[in-house]
C-alpha positions in Angstrom: 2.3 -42.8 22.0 0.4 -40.6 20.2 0.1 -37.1 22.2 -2.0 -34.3 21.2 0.0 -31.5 19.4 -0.5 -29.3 22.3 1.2 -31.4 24.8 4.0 -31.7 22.5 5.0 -27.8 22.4 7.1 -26.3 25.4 4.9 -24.4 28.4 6.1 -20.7 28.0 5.4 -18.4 30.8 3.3 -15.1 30.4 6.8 -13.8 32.2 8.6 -15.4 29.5 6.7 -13.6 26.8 6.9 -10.3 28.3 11.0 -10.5 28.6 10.7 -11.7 24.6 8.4 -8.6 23.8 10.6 -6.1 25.5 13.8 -7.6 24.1 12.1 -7.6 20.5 11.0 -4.1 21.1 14.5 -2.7 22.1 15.8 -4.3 18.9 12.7 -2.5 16.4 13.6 0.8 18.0 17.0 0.6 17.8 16.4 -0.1 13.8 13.7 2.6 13.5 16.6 5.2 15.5 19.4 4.1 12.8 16.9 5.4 10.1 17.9 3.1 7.6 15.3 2.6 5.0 14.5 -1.5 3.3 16.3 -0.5 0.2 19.5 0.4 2.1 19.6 -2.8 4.6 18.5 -4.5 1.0 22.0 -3.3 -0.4 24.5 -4.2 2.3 27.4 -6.5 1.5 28.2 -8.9 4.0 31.8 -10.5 4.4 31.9 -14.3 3.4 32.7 -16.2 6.9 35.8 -17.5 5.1 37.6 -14.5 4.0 40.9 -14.3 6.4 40.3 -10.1 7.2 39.6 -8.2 10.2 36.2 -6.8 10.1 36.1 -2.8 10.6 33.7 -0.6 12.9 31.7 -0.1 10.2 31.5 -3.9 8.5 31.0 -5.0 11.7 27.5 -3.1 12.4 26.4 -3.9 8.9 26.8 -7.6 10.3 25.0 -6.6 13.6 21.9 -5.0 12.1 21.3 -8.2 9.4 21.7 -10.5 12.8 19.2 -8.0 14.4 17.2 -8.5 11.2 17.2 -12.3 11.3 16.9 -12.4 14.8 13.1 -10.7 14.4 12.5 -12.9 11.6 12.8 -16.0 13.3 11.2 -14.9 17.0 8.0 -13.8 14.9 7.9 -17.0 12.6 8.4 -19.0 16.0 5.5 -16.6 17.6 2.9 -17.0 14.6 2.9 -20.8 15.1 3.1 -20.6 19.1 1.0 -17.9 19.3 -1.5 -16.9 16.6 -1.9 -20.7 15.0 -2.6 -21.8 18.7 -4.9 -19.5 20.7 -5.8 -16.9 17.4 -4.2 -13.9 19.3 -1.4 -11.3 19.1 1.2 -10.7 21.6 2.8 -8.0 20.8 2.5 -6.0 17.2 4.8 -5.5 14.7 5.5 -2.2 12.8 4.6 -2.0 9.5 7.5 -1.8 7.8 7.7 -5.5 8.7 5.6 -6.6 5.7 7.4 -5.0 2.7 11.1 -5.9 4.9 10.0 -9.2 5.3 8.3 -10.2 2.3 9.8 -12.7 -0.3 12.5 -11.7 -2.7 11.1 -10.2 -6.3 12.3 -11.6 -10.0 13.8 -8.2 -11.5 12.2 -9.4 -14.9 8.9 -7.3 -13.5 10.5 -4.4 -14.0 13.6 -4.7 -16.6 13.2 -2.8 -19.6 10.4 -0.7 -18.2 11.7 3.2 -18.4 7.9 5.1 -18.1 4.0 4.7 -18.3 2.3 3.4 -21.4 -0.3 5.9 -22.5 -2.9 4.6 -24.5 -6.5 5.3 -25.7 -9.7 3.3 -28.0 -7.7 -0.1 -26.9 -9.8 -3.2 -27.2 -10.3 -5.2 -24.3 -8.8 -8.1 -26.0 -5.6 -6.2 -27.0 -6.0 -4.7 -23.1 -6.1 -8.2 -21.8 -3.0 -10.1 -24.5 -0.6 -6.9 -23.5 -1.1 -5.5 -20.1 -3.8 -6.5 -17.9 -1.9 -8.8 -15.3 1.7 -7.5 -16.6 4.0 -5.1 -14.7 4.0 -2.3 -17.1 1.9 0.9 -15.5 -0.6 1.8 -18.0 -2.3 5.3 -18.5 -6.1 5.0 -20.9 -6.7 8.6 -21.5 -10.0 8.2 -22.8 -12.2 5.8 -20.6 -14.2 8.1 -18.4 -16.1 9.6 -20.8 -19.6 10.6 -19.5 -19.0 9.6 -16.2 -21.1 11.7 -13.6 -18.4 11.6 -11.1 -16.3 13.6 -13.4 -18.9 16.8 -12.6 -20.0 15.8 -9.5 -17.4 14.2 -7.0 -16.1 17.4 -4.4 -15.8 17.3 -0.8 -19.3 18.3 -0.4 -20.7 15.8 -2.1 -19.0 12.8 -0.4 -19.8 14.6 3.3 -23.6 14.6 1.9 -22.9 11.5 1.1 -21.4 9.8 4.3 -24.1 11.6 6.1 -27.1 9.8 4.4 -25.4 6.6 4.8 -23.4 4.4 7.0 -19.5 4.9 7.8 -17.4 2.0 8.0 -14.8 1.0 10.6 -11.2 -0.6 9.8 -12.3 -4.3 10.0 -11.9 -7.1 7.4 -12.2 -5.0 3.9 -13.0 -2.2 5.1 -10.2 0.6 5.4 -9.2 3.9 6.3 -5.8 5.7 5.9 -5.3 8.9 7.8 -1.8 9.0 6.6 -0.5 13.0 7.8 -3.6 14.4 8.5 -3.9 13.6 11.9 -7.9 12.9 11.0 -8.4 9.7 12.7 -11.6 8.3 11.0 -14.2 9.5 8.2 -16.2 10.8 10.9 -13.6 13.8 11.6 -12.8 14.3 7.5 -16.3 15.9 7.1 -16.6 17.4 10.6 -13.6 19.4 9.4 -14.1 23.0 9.5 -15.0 25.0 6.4 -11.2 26.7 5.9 -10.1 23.1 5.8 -12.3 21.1 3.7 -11.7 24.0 1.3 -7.7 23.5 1.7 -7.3 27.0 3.1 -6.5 25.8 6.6 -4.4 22.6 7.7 -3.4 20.7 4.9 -5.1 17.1 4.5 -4.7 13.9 2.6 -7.1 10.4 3.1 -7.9 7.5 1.4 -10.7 4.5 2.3 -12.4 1.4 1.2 -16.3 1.3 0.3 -17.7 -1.9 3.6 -20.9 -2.1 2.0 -22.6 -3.8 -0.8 -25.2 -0.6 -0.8 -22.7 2.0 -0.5 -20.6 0.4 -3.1 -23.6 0.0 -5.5 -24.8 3.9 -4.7 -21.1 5.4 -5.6 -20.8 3.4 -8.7 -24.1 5.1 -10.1 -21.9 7.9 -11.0 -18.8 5.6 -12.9 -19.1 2.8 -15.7 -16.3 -0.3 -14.9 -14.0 1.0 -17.4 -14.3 -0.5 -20.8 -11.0 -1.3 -21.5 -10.9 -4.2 -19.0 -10.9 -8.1 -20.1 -14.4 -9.2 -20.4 -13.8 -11.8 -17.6 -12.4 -9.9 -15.2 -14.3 -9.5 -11.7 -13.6 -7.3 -8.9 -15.1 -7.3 -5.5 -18.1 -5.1 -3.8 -14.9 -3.0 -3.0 -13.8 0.2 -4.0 -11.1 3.0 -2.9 -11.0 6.5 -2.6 -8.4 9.2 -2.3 -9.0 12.7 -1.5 -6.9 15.4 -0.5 -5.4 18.7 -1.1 -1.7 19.9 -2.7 1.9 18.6 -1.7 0.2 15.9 0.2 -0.3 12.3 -0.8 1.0 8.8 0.5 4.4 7.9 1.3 6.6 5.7 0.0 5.4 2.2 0.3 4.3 -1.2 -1.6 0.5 -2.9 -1.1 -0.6 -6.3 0.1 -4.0 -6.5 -1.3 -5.4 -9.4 -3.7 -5.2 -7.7 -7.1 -4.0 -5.4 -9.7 -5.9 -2.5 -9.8 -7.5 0.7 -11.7 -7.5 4.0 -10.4 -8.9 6.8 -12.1 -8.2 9.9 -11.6 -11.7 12.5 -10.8 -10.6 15.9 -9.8 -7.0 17.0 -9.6 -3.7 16.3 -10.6 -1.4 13.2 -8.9 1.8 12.7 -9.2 3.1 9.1 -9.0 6.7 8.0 -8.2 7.0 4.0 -9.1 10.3 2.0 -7.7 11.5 -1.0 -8.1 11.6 -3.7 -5.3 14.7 -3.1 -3.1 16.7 -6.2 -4.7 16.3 -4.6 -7.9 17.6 -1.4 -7.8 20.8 -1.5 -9.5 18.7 -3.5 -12.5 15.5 -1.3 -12.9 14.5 2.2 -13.1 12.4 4.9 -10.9 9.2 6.0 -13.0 7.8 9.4 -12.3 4.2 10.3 -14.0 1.4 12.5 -13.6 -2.2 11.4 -14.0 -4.8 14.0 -15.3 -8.2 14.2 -14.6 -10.2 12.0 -16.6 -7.3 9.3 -16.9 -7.3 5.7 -15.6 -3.9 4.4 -14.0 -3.5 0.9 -14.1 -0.8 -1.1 -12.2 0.3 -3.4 -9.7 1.0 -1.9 -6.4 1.5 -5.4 -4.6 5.1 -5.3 -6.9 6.3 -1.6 -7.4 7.0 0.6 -4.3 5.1 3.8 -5.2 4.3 7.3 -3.6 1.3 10.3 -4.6 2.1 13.8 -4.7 -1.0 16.2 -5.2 0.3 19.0 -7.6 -1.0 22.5 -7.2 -4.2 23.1 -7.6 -7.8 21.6 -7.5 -8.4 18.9 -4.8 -7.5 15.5 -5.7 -9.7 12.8 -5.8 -9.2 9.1 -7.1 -11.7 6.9 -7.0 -10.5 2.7 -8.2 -11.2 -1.0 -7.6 -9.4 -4.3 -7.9 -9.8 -7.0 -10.4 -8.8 -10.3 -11.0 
């Protein structure tokens, strides 16, 4: 007898759920209190089964915590098909270090033999395209914003003009906004900010956000050219990024989960990037630390290296970039 798919999967109880969402919970704040970081539950040896030894205090919690580890794994691969393939809803939400901890294993080829940024200027796109357009190797182009309005015109006032003659998106599909430490909770409150703090004499401040429209998208690219070195057939979306903020702040540590590699050039300011290797790579590959000037293009792929910002002293920051495929 054929039954419908439905029928075939066990009735769970909204009581059931709850005891599974509290018990999962426990277990992510009991990791999130040990304040161990992916690249340090990466690096733990575990004991084969077979070796005839008694465990220690300390072996013995490195087992625990991967068991934890597993243990989350499987209830949310068991929850995404009971739950979010079934009904298209969430139970409960997990953190986000989830994504990087859970994501699949990297080849350390993407990063062997790579000890700093390539700097380069009057490339072809051709010779862009044959040696590092869809490679791991984090490129600088020095010389591909020439004539650019944004260069002259993009400050704080302008983009608060801006955002006030147009609309403001909201965090849905690809539209984005990252308030990272600066307890600003939306673009809205970045140009309500007071004077002192828009001109980074007050409460220091660091943002980033996606264009979410095809209009505002079009308006802002009226002041930068698609940067010349890219291959002729690349396309990006009607989606760009910006990142603005003031000295010693910038984004933490972390690794992206968008579609693309992607350009960023640097407007106003001066960022400095810290690259690192996937957690399984460490012992094989290198940390890269680089500044980007204003008036430089960094190109690299932030879905594969881990990578932080640091604003260095000085003018505001501002970074304006897109994806391409």
């Amino acid at each position: 007898m054929n039954l419908p798919q439905s029928s075939l999967r066990p009735k769970t109880s909204a009581k059931t759920y709850k005891v599974a969402e509290l018990k999962v919970m426990k277990i992510l704040n009991k990791i999130d209190s040990l304040k161990l970081s992916n690249s340090y539950i990466a690096r733990l040896d575990i004991p084969k089964s077979s070796e005839k030894k008694v465990f220690g205090r300390k072996t013995s919690s490195y087992i625990v915590l991967v068991s934890i580890i597993i243990s989350v794994l499987l209830f949310s691969a068991r929850w995404i098909y009971t739950e979010f393939l079934e009904s298209r809803h969430c139970l409960i939400e997990l953190p986000s270090f989830s994504k990087s901890a859970f994501r699949p294993p990297e080849d350390c080829s993407m990063c062997l033999g790579v000890d700093d940024v390539v700097r380069l200027a009057n490339i072809t796109a051709e010779e862009f395209e044959d040696k590092y357009a869809y490679s791991t190797t984090p490129v600088i182009v020095t010389d591909a914003t020439e004539g650019w309005r944004a260069l002259k015109e993009f400050d704080f006032n302008f983009f608060a003009n801006f955002y006030s003659e147009s609309k403001m998106g909201k965090q849905i599909n690809d539209c984005f906004y990252f308030a990272y430490k600066s307890g600003l909770k939306s673009l809205q409150e970045v140009f309500s900010m007071d004077e002192a703090r828009a001109n980074l004499s007050g409460q220091p401040w660091y943002v980033g956000w996606s264009t979410c429209y095809d209009d505002e998208t079009r308006r802002l690219r009226s002041y930068y050219n698609r940067p010349y070195f890219l291959p002729k057939t690349a396309e990006s979306d009607m989606v760009d990024w910006i990142f603005m903020g003031g000295p010693g702040q910038g984004a933490h540590m972390h690794v992206d989960s968008v579609k693309h590699i992607s350009w960023q050039a640097q407007v106003r300011g001066h960022k400095q990037w810290q690259l690192a290797p996937p957690p399984e790579c460490l012992y094989h590959c290198r940390w890269i630390t680089f500044t980007v000037a204003p008036g430089e293009i960094l190109v690299v792929d932030t879905n594969r290296w881990y990578h932080k910002t640091n604003v260095l002293p000085g003018d505001i920051s501002i970074t304006i970039g897109a994806e391409y495929d």
